[in-house]
Steps between C-alpha positions, in 0.01 A plus 500: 500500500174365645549159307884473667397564830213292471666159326891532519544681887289232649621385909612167393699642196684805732575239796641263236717823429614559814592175537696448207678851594577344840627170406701739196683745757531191771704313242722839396598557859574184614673392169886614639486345800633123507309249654719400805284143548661369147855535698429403816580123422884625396 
């Protein structure tokens, strides 16, 4: 347990999680919603 604390849970590697989780659940909710700029020319 030492040894994954000490070279997999690392700052950089858990805010490079939480990012990826962010950008993951940023794409999910926003993914049923149209974009109203592509129709906006029509």
């Amino acid at each position: 347990m030492r040894w994954l604390r000490k070279h997999i849970l690392t700052r950089e590697n858990l805010f490079a999680l939480l990012l990826c989780l962010l950008i993951t659940l940023l794409v999910i909710f926003s993914a049923d919603r149209a974009p109203l700029w592509i129709y906006q020319g029509f």
